[in-house]
MOPAC internal coordinates of N, CA, C and O (Angstrom, degrees):
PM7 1SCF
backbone

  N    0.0000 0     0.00 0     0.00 0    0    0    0
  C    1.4542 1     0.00 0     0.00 0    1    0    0
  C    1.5211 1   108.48 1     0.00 0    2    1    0
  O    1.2310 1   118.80 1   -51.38 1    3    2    1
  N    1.3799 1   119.89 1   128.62 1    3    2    1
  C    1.5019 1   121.08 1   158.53 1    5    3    2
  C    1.4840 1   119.20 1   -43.27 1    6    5    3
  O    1.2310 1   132.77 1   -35.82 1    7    6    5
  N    1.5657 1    92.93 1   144.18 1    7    6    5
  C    1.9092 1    94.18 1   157.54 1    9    7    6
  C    0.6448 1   148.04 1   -92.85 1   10    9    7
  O    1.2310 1   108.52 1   -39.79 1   11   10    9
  N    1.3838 1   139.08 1   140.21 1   11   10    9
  C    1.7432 1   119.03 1  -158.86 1   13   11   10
  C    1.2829 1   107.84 1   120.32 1   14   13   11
  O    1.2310 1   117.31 1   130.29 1   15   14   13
  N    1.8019 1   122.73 1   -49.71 1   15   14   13
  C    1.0977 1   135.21 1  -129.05 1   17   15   14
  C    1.4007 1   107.29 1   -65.86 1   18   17   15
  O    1.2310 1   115.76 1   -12.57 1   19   18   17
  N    1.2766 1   125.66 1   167.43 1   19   18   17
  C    1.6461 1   139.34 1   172.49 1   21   19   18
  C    1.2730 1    94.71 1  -101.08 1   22   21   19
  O    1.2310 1   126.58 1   -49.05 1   23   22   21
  N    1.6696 1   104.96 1   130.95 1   23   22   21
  C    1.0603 1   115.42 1   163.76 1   25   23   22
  C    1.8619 1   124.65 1  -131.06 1   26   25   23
  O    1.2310 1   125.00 1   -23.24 1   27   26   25
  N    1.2641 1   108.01 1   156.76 1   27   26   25
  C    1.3048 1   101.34 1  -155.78 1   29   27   26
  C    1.4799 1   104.38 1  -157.04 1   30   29   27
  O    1.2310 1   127.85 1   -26.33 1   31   30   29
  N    1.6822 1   102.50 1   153.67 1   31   30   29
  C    1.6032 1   103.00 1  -164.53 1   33   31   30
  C    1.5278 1    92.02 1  -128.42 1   34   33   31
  O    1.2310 1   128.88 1   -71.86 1   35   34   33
  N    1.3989 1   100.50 1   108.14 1   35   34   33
  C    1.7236 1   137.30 1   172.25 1   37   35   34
  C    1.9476 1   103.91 1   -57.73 1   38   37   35
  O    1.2310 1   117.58 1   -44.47 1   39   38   37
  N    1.3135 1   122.21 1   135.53 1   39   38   37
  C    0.8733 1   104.19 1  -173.61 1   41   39   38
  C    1.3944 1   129.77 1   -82.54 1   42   41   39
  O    1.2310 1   127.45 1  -176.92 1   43   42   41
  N    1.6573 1   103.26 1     3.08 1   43   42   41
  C    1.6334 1   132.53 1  -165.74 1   45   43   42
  C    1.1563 1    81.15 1  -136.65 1   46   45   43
  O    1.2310 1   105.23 1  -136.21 1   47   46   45
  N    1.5542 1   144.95 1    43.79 1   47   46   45
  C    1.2035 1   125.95 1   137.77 1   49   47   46
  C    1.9646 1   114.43 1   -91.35 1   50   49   47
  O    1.2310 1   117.23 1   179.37 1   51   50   49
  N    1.4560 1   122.87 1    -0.63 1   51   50   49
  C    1.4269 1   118.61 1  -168.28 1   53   51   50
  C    1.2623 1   128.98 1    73.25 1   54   53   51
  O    1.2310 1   128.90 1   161.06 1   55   54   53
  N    1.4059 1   100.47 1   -18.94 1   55   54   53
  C    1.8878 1   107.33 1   165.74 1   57   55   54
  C    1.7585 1   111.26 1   132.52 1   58   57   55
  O    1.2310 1   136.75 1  -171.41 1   59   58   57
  N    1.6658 1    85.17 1     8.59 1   59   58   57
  C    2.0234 1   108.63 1  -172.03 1   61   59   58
  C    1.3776 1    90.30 1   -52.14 1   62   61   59
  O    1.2310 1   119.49 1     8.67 1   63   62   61
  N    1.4875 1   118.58 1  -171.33 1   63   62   61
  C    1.2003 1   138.49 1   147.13 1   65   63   62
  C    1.9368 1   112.54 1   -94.47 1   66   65   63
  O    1.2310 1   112.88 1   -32.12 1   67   66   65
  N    0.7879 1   131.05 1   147.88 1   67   66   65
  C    1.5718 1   116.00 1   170.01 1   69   67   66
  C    1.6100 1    86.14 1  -146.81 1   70   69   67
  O    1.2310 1   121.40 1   -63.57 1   71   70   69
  N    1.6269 1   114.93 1   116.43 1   71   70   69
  C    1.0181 1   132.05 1   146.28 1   73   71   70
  C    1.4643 1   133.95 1   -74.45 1   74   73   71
  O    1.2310 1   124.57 1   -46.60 1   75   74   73
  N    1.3592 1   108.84 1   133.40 1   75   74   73
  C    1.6423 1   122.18 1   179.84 1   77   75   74
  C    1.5114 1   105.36 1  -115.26 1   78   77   75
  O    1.2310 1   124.57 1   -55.89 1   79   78   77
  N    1.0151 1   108.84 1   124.11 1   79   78   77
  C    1.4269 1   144.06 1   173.42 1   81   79   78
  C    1.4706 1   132.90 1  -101.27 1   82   81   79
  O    1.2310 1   113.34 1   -72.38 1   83   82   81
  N    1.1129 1   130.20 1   107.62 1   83   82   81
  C    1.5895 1   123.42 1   176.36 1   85   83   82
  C    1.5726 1   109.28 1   -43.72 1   86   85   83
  O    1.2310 1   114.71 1   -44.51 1   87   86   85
  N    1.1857 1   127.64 1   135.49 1   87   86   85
  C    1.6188 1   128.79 1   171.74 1   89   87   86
  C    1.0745 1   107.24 1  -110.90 1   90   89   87
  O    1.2310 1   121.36 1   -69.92 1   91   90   89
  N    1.4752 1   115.01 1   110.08 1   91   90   89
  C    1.6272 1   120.99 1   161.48 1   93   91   90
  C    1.1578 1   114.44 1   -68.01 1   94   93   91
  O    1.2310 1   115.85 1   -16.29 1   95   94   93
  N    1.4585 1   125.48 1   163.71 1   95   94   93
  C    1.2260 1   124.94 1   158.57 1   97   95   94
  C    1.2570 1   103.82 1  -127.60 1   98   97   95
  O    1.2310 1   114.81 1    -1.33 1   99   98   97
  N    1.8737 1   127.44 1   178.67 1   99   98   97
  C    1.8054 1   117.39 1  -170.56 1  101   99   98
  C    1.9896 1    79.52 1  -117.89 1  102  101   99
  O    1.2310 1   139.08 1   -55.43 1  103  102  101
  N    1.6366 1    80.61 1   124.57 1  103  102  101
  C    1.5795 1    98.24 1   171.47 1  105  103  102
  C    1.1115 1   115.23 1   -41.92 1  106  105  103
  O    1.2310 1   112.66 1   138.08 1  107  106  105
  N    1.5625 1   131.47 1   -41.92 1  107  106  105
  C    1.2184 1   158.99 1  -149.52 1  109  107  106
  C    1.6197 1   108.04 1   -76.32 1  110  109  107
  O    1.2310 1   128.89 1   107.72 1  111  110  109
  N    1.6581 1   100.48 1   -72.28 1  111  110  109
  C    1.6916 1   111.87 1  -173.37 1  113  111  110
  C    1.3388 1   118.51 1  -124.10 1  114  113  111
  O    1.2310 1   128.88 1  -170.16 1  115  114  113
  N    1.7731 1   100.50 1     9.84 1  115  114  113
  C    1.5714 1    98.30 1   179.80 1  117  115  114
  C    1.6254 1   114.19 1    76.38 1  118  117  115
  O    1.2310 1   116.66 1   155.24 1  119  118  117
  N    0.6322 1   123.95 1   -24.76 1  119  118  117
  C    1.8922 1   118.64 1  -177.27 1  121  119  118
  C    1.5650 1    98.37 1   -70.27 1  122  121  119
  O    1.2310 1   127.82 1   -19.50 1  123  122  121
  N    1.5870 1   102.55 1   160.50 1  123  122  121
  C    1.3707 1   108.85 1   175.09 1  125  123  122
  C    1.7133 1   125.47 1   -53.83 1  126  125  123
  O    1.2310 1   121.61 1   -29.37 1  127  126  125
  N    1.3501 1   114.52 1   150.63 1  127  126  125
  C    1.0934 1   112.40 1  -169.63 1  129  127  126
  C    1.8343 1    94.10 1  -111.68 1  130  129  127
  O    1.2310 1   129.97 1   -16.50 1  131  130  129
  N    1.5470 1    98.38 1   163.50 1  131  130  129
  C    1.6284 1   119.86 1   170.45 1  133  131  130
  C    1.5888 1   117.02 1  -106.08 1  134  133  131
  O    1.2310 1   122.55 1   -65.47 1  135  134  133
  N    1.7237 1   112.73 1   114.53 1  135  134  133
  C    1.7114 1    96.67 1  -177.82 1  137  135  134
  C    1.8707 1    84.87 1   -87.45 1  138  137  135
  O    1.2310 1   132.84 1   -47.19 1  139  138  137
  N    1.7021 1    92.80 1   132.81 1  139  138  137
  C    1.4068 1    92.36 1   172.77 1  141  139  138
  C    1.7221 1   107.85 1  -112.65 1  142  141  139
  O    1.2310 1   122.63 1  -178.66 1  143  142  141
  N    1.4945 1   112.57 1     1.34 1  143  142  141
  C    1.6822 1   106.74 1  -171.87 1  145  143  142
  C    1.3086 1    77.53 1  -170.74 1  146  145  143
  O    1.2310 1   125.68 1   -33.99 1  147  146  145
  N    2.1733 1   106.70 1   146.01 1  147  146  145
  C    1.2919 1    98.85 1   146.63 1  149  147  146
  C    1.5647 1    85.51 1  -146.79 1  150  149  147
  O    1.2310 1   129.82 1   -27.82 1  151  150  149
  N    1.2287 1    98.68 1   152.18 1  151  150  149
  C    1.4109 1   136.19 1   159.15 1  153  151  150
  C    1.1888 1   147.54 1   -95.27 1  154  153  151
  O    1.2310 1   121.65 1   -69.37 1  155  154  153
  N    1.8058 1   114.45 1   110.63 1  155  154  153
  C    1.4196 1   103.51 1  -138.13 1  157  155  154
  C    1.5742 1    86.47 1  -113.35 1  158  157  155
  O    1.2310 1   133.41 1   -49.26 1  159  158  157
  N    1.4416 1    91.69 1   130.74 1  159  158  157
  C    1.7377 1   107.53 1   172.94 1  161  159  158
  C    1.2619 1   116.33 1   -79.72 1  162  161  159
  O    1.2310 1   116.77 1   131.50 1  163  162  161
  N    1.5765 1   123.75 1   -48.50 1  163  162  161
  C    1.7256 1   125.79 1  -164.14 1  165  163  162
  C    1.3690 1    70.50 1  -139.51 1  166  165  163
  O    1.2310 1   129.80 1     6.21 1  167  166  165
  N    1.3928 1    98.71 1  -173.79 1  167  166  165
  C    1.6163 1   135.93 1   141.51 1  169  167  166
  C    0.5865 1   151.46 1   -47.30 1  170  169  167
  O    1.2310 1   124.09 1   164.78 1  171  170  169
  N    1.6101 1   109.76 1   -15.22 1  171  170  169
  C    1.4007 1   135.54 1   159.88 1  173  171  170
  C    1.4639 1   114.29 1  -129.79 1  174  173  171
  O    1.2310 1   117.41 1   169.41 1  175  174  173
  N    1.0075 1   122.53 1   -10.59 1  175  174  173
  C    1.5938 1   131.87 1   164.62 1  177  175  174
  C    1.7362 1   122.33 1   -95.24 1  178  177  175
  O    1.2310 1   134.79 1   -57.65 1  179  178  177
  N    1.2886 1    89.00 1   122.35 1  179  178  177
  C    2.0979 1   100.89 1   175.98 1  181  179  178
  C    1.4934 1    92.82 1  -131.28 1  182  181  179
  O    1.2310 1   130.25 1   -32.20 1  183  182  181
  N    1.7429 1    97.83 1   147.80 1  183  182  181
  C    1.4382 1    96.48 1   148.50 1  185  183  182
  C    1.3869 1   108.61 1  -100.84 1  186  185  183
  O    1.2310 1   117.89 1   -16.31 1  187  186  185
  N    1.1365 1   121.63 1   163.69 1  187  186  185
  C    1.7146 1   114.21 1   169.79 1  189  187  186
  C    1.7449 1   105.77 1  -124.68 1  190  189  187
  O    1.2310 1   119.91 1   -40.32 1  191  190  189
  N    1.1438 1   117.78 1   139.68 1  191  190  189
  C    1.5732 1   141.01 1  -161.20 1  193  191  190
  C    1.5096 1    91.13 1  -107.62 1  194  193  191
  O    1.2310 1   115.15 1   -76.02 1  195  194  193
  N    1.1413 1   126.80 1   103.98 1  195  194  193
  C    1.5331 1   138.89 1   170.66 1  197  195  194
  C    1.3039 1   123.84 1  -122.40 1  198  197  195
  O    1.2310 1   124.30 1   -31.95 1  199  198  197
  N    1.5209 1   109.35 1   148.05 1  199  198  197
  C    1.9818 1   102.21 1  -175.79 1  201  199  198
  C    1.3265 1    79.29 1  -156.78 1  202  201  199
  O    1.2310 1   129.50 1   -50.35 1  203  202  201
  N    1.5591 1    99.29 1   129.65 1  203  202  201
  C    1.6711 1   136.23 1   164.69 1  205  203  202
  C    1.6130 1    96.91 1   -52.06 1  206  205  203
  O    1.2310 1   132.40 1   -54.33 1  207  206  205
  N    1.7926 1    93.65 1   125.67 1  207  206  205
  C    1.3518 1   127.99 1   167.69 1  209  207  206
  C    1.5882 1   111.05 1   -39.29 1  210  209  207
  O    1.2310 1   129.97 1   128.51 1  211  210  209
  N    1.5208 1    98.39 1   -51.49 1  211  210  209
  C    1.1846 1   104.86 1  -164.95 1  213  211  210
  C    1.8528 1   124.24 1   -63.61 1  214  213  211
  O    1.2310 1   127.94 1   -49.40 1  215  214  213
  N    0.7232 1   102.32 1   130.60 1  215  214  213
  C    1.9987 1    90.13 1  -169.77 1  217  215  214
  C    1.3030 1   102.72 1   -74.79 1  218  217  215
  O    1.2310 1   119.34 1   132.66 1  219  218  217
  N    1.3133 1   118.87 1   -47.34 1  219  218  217
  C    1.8762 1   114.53 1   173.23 1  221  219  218
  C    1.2637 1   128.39 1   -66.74 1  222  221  219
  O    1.2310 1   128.67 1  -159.61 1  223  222  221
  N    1.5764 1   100.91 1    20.39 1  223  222  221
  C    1.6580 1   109.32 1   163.96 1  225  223  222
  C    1.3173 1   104.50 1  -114.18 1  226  225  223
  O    1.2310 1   127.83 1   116.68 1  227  226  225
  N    1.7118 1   102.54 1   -63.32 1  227  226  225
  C    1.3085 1   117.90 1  -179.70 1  229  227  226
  C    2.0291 1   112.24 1    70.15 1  230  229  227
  O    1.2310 1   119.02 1   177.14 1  231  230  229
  N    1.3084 1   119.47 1    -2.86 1  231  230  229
  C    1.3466 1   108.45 1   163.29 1  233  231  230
  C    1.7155 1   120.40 1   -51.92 1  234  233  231
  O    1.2310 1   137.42 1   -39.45 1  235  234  233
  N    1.1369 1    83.86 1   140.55 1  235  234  233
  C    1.5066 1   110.48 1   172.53 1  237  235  234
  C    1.4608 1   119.04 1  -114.63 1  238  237  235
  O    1.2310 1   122.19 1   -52.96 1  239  238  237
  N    1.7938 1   113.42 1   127.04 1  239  238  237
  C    1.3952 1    89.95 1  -171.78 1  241  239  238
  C    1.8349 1    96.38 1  -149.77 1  242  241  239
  O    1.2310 1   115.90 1    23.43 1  243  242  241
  N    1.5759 1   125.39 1  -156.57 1  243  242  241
  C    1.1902 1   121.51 1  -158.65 1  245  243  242
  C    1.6289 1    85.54 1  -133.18 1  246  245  243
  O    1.2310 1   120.85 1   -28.60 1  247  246  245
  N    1.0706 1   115.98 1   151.40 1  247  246  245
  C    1.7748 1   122.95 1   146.37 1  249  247  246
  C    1.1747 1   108.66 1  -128.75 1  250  249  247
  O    1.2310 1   126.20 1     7.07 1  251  250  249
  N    1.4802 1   105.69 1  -172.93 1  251  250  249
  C    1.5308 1   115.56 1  -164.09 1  253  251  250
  C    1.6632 1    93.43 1  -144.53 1  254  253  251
  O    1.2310 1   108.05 1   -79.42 1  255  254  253
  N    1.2167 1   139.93 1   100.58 1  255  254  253
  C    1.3818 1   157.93 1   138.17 1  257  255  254
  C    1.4596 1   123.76 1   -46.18 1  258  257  255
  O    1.2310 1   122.11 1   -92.25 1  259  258  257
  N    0.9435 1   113.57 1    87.75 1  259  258  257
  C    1.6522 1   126.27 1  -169.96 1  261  259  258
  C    1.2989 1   112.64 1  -111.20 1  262  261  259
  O    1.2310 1   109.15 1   -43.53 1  263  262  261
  N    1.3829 1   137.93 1   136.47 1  263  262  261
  C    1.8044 1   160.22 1  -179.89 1  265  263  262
  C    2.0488 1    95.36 1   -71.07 1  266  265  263
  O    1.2310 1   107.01 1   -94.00 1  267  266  265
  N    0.9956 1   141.79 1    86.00 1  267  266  265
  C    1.0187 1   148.36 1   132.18 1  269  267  266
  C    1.4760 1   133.18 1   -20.23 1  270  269  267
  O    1.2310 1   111.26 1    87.79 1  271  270  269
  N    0.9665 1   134.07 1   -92.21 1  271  270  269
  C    1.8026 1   138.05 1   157.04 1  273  271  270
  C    1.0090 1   112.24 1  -155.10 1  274  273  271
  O    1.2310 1   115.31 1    -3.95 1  275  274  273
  N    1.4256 1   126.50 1   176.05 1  275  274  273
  C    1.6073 1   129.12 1  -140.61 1  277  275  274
  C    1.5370 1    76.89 1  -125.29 1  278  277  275
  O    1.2310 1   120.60 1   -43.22 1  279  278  277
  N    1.9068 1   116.45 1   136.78 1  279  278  277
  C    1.5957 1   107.33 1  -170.67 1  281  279  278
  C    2.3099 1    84.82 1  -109.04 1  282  281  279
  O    1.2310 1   124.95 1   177.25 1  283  282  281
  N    1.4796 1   108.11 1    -2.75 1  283  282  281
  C    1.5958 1   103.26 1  -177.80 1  285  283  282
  C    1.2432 1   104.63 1  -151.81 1  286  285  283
  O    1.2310 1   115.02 1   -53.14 1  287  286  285
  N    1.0947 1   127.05 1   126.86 1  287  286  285
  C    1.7718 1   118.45 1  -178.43 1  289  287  286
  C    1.3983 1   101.69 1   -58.38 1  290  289  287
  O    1.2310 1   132.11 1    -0.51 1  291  290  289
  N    1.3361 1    94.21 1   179.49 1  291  290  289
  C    1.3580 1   128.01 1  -171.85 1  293  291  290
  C    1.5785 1    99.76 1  -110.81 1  294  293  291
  O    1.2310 1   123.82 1   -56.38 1  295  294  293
  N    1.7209 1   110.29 1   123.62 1  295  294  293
  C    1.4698 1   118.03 1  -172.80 1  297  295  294
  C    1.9086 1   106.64 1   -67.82 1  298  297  295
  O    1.2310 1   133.21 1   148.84 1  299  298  297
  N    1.5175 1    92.08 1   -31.16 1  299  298  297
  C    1.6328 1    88.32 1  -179.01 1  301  299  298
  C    1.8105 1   110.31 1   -63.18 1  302  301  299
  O    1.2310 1   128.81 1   137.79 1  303  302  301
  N    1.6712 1   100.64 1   -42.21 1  303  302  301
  C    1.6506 1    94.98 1  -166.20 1  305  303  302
  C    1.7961 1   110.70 1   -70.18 1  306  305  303
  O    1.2310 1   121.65 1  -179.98 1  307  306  305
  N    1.2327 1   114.45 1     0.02 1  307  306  305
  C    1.4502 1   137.45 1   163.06 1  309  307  306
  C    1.5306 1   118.89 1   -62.22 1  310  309  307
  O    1.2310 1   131.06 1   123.88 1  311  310  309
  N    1.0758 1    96.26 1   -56.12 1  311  310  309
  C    1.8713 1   105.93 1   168.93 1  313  311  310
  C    1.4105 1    99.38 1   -61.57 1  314  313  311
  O    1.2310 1   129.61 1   122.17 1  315  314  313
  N    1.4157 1    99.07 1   -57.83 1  315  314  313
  C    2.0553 1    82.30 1  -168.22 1  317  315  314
  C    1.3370 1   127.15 1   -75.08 1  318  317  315
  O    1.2310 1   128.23 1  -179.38 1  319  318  317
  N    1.5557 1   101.75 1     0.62 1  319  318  317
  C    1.6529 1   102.97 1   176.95 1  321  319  318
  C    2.0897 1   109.36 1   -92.60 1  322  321  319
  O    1.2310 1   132.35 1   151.49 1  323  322  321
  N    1.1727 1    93.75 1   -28.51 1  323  322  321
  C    1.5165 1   105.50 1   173.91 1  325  323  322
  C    1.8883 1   110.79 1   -66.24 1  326  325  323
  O    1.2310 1   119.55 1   150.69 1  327  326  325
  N    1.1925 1   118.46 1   -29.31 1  327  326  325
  C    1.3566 1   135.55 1  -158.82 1  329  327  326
  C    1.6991 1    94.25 1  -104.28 1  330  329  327
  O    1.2310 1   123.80 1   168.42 1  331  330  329
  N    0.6499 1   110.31 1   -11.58 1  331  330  329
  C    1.9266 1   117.71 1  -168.75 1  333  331  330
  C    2.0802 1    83.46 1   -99.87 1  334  333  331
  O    1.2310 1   130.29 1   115.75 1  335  334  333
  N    1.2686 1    97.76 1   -64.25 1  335  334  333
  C    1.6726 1   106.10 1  -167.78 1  337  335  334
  C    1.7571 1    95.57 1   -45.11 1  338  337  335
  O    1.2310 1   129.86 1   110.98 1  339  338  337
  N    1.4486 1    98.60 1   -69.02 1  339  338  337
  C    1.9436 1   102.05 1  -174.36 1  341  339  338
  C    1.3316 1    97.05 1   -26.75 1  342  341  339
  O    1.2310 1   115.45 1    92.48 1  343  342  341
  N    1.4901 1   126.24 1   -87.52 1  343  342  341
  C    0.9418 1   127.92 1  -138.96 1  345  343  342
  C    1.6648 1   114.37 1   -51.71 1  346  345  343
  O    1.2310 1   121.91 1   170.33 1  347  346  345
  N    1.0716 1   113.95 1    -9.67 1  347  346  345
  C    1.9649 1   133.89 1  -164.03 1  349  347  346
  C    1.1794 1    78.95 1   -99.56 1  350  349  347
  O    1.2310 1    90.33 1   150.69 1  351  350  349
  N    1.0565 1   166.83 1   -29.31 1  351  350  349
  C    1.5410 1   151.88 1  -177.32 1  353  351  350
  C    1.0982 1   139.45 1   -60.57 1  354  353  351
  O    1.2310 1    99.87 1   -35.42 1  355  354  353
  N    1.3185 1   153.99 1   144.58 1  355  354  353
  C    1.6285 1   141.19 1  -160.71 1  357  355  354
  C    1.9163 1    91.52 1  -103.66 1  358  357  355
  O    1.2310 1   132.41 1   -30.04 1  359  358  357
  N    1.6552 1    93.64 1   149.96 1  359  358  357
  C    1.4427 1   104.34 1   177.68 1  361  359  358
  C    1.3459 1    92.95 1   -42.83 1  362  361  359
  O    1.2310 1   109.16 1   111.56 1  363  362  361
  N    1.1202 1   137.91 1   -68.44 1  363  362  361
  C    1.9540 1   134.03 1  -167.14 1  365  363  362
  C    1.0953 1    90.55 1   -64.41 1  366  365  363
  O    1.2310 1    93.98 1  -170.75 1  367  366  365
  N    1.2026 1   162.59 1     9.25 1  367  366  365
  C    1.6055 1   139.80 1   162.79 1  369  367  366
  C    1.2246 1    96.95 1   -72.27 1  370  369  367
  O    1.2310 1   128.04 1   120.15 1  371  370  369
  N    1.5973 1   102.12 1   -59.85 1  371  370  369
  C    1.4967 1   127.49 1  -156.17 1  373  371  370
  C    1.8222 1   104.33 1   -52.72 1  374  373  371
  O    1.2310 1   132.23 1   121.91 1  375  374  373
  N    1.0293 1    93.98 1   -58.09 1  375  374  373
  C    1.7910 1   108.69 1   166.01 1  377  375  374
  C    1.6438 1   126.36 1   -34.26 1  378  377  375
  O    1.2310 1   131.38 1   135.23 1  379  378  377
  N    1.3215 1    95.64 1   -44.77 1  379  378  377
  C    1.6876 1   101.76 1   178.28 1  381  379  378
  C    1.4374 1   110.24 1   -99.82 1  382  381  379
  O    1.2310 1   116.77 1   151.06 1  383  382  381
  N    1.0352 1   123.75 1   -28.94 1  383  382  381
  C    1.2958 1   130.04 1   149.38 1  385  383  382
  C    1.6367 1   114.92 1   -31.89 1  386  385  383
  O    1.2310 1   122.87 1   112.77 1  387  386  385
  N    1.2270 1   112.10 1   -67.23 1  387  386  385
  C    1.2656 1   117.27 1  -176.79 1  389  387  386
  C    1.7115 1   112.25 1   -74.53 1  390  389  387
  O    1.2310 1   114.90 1   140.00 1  391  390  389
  N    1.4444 1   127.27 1   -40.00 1  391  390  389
  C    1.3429 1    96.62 1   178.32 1  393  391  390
  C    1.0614 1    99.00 1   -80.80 1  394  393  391
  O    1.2310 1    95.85 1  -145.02 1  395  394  393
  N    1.4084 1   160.06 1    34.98 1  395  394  393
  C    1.4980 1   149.21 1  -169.30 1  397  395  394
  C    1.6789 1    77.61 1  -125.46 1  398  397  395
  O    1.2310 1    94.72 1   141.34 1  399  398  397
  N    0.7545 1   161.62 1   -38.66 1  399  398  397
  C    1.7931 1   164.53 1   145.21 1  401  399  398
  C    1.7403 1   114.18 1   -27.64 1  402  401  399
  O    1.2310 1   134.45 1   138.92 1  403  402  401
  N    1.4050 1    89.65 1   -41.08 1  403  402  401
  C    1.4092 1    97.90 1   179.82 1  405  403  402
  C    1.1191 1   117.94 1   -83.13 1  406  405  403
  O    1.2310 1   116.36 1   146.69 1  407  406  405
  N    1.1547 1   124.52 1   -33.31 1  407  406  405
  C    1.6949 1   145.34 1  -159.66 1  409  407  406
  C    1.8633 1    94.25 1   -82.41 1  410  409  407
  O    1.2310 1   122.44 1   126.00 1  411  410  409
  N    1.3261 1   112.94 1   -54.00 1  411  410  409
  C    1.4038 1   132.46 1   161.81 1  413  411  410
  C    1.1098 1   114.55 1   -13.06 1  414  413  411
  O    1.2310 1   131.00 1   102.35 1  415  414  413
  N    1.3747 1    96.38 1   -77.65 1  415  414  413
  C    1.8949 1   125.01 1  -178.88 1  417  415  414
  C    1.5187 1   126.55 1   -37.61 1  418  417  415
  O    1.2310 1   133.19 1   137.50 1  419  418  417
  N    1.7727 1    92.11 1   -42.50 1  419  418  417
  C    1.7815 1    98.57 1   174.31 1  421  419  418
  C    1.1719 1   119.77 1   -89.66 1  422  421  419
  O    1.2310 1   120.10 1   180.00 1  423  422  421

């Protein structure tokens, strides 16, 4: 098994593991590629260090792995945006806020 890898439990997998893997391909000849190094610039920036599977190519080359847009938030960045808002609130915000929570509830 690779390192690094993502792993994940399919709900029609029976309880397997089924790993997902980034698939390179070689710019060059198309055959599978090898990530042998990556290098992470930001948080959203890697380069990735790759060399074609193939031995009768044998190129070696660089990519660039970049963060695109978010297609579903993130439940954590949810808490901290709700927790950011509270705290901006006036004691009477906070107040009606909360029995309007309560009132909710029943």
């Amino acid at each position: 098994m690779r390192k690094n890898s993502l792993k994940s439990r399919h709900p029609k997998s029976f309880g397997a593991w089924k790993v997902r893997v980034l698939k390179i391909e070689c710019p060059d000849c198309g055959s599978k590629a090898i990530i042998k190094k990556t290098n992470r610039k930001h948080r959203e920036i890697a380069d990735i260090y790759c060399a074609c599977a193939d031995v009768e190519c044998g190129h070696t080359f660089v990519m660039n792995l970049t963060f695109s847009h978010t297609l579903s938030p993130s439940a954590k960045s949810g808490d901290a945006m709700l927790q950011q808002l509270i705290s901006k609130l006036s004691p009477q915000q906070k107040q009606m806020t909360l029995d309007l929570l309560k009132t909710a509830s029943n």
